[in-house]
N, C-alpha and C positions, 0 to 999 in steps of 0.2 A: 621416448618422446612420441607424443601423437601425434597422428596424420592432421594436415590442415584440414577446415573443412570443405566440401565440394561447392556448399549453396549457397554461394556469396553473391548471385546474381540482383541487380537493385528491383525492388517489384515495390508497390503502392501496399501501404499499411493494409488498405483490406483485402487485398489479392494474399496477402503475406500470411493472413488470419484466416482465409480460406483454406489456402494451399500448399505451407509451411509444411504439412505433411504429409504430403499427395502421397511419397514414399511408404508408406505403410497404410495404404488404401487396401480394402478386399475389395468385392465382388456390392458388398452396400453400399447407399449413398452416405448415407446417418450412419456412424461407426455403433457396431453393435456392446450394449453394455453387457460385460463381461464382472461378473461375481467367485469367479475360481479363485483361489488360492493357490492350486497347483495346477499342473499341465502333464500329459503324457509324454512319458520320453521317446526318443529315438535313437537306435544305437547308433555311437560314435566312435569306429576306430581309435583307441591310441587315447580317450577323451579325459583330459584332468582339468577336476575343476579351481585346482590352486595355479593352473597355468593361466589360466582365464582372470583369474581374481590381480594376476602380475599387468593384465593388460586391458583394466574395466570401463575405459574409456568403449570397446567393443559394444557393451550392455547398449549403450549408447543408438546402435543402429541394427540390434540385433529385432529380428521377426519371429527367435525360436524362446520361449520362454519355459523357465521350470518352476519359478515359484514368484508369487506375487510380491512378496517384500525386497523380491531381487528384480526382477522387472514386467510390466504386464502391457499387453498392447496398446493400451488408449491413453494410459499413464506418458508411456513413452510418446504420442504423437502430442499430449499436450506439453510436455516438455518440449519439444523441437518448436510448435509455434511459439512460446513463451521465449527460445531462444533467438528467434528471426529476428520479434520484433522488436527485442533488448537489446539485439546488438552483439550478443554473448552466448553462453553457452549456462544453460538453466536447468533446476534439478528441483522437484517438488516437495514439498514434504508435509503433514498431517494441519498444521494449521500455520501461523504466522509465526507465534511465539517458540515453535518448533525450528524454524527456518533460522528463527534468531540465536535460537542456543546453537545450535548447526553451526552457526557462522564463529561464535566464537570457541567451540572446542576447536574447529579446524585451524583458527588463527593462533588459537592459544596465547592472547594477549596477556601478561605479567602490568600493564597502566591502561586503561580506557576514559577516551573524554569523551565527556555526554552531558548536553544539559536539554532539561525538560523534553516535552513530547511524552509518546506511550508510557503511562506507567506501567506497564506490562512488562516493557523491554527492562526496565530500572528492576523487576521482580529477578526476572533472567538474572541478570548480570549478580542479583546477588546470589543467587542457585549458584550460578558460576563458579563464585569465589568464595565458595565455603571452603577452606581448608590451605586457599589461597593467600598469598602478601599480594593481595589485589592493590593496586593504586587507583582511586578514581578521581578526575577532576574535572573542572566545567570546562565548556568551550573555546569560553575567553582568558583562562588561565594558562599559564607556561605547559608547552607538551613534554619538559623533560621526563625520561623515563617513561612516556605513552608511547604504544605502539599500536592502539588501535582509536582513529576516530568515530564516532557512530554519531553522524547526523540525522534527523528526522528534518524533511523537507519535499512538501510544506509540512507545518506542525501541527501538531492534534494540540489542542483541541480547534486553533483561532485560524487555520490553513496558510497561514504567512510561511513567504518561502525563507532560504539561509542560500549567501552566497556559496556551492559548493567548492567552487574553483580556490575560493580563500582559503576553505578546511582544508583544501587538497593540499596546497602546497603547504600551507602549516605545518601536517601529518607527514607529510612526504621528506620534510628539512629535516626531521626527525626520523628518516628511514620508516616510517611507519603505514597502517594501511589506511584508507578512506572507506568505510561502509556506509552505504546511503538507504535507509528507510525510506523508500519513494512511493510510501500506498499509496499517498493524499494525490499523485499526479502520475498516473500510468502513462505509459505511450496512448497516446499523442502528446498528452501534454508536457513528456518532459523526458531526455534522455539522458541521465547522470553517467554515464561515461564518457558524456561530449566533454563533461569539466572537471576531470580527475579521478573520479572513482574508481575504486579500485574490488568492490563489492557491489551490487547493488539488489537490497531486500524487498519485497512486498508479502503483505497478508494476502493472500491470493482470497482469501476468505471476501474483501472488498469489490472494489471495481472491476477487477479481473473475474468475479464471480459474476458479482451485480443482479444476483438476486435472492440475498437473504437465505440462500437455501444450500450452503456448502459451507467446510473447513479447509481451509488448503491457506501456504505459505509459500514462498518459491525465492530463492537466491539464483542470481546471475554473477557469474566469472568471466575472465575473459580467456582464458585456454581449456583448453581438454585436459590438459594435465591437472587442474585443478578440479573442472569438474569430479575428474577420475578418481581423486584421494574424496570429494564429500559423499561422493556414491559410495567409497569402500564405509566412509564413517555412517552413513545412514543405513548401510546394507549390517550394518554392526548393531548399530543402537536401534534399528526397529521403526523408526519416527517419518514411513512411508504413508503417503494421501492414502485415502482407501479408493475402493475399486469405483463405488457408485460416483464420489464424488469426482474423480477425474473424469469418467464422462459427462456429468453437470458442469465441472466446469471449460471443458471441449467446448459445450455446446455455447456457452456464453462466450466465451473466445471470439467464434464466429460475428457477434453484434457489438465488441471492444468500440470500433471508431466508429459506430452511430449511437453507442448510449452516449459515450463520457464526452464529446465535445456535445450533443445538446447537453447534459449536464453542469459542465461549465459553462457556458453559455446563460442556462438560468439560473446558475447560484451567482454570478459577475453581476445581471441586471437585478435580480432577489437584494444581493449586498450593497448595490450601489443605491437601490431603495430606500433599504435601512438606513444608513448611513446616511442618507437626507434628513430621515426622520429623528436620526441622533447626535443632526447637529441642530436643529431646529431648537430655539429657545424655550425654554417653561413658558406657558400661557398661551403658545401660539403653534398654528397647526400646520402641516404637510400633510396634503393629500389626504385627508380625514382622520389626523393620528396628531393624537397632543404631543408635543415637544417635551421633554423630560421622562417619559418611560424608558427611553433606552440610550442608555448614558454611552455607548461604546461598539463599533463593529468592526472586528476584525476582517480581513483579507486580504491574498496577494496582491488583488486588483487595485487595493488602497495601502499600500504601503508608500510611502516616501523613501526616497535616497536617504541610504545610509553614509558613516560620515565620509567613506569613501566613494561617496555619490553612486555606489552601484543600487538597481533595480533589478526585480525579477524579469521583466519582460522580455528580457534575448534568452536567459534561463528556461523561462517559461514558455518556448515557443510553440505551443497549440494549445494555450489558451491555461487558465488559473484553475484553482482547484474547486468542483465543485462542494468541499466540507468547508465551514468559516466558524465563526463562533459572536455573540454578541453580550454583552451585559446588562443589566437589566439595573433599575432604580435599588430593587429591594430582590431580598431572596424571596417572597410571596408571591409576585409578579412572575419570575424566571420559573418557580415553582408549580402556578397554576398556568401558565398561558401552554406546556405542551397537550395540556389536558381540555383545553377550551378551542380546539382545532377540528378541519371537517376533511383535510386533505394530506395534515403533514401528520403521523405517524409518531404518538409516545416512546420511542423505544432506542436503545442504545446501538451501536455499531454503523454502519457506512456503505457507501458504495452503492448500495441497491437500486432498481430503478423507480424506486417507490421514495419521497421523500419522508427522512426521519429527525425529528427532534429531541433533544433530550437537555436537561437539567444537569451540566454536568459531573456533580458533584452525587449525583446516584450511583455512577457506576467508577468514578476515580475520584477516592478519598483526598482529601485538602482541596479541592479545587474549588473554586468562591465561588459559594451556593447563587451571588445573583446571574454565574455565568449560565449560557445558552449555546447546543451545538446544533449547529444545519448540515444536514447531509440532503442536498439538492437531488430529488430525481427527476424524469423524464415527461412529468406533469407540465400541462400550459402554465407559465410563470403566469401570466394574469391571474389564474385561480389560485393560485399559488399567495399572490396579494391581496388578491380579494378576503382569503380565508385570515391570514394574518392580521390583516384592515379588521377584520370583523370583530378579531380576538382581541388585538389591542386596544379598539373604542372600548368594548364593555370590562376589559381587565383596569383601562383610566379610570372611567367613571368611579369603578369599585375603591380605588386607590385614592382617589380623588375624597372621598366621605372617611378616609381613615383618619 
């Protein structure tokens, strides 16, 4: 059994993103980026390294390292903040979709329910079960025979949240476990273990990076003994962050609670814009934008009570997701408007501090060509509207002559 941990002390999210790893500070302010592979050793009395591998929860808080794929210093401190602010105990690994197969060879699920979100993860799960009597069913159907849930929350592409507390006890009636896909809402906005979770995943690639410039994934548990069996299985399979990128994303670590709540912030007022503009009737106008181009806008911030009257809002406690998604009249519309932009960014993936738009059916096949995805960044929302305002006058008029 593992030792409990020592740093259960309560500190403020950004103290926690600072300081989470004061323990493995040197002599720099900035932790220096580290490119080795290997390390020099030291002689060790008596030293086996099958003794060590019985008890790998150790790697954990170890400052002596021998090889990078087994543990490297800056890896490890970003690990430890990523566990403060989770609530758990977090372990890295090369990108998102890595984290997610991670997660179910360690579970070794025989039934998983899943419906919609990442088609990435639905790629995984069929990797998974090649060879398998895989059982897969939706969310809303009976769990017999599941033992693992995997919810996405909020969902990609339209950021609307799922009651987690529901899946929980669902999965749980059924002995089973709750994995939560929580890119779309990192800490602050949302901690899935408050309501059942029993796993909780991010592409660490997104918000936790937040700026377009890294690969990383990261799963959170809630014991060392768990952590200690995904370390044995990653220290197996290979499927470690690399070096440069754990100090890229160290460093973004550090600015967590001042990118993503202004980020929510502007994508909540961005959507609640929209959403004027797509309820506004054909013929008649909102704030300089003809009524009928945009037939539909997703978000947490607009969801209504489900039939069991729950809302995201006590879920969602530091605010909604800054990704949403809208619909558009025509695929031609959805198709040209990310390209008729001065501030929002043609291009696929999230998180960043830069806002990016995309046509979502470029990069996830079947998805209705007139849908639209917003990944809100750190820009004044006014210009933010102003540019949209501009696209969407001259995207009408054009539609308007067809």
């Amino acid at each position: 059994m593992a030792p409990p941990s020592k740093d259960d002390s309560p500190r403020g999210l950004g103290t926690d993103l600072l300081h989470a790893d004061d323990g493995f500070h040197g002599p720099e302010v900035s932790p220096s980026i580290s490119v080795t592979t290997t390390f020099r050793q030291t002689p060790i009395p008596g030293f086996k390294f099958e003794e060590i591998l019985e008890r790998p929860y150790t790697f954990r808080d170890t400052k002596t390292h021998v090889y990078s794929r087994i543990t490297q210093g800056v890896s490890s401190r970003v690990e430890r903040v990523l566990s403060k602010i989770n609530g758990g105990y977090a372990i890295t690994y090369g990108s998102g979709l890595a984290a997610a197969y991670a997660a179910f060879t360690f579970l070794q699920p025989r039934g998983i329910a899943i419906g919609g979100g990442y088609h990435g993860v639905h790629r995984v799960i069929q990797t998974y079960g090649r060879g398998r009597d895989l059982k897969i069913v939706g969310l809303d159907d009976d769990f017999e025979g599941i033992d693992v849930c995997w919810v996405e929350t909020p969902l990609n592409p339209t950021g609307e949240a799922r009651d987690l507390q529901y899946y929980a006890d669902k999965i749980h009636a059924r002995g089973g476990r709750l994995v939560v896909d929580a890119t779309f809402a990192p800490p602050p906005l949302q901690y899935p273990f408050k309501w059942g979770t029993d796993i909780i995943m991010h592409s660490a690639t997104k918000y936790f990076g937040g700026h377009s410039d890294l690969l990383s994934g990261v799963l959170v548990v809630k014991t060392l003994d768990e952590w200690g069996k995904l370390w044995l299985d990653r220290n197996a399979l290979g499927g470690v962050m690399g070096s440069l990128e754990a100090w890229l994303l160290l460093r973004s670590l550090r600015t967590l609670h001042l990118r993503v709540p202004r980020q929510a912030a502007n994508a909540m007022e961005l959507a609640k814009w929209l959403n004027s503009i797509a309820s506004t009737p054909k013929g008649q106008f909102f704030d300089g934008v003809a009524g009928g181009i945009i037939k539909k806008v997703w978000h947490s911030s607009l969801q209504k009570p489900d039939a069991s009257g729950w809302l995201p809002t006590e879920q969602m406690e530091g605010g909604h997701s800054p990704t949403f998604a809208m619909l558009f009249e025509s695929a031609e519309v959805a198709g040209s408007l990310p390209f008729s932009l001065k501030y929002l960014t043609p291009a696929t993936s999230l998180g960043g501090v830069e806002t990016l738009i995309e046509q979502r059916v470029r990069s996830s096949p079947g998805e209705d060509p007139r849908l639209v995805r917003i990944s809100v960044g750190v820009e004044d929302v006014s210009d933010l509207k102003q540019d949209i305002r501009s696209a969407l006058r001259t995207l009408g008029k054009a539609s308007a002559k067809l």
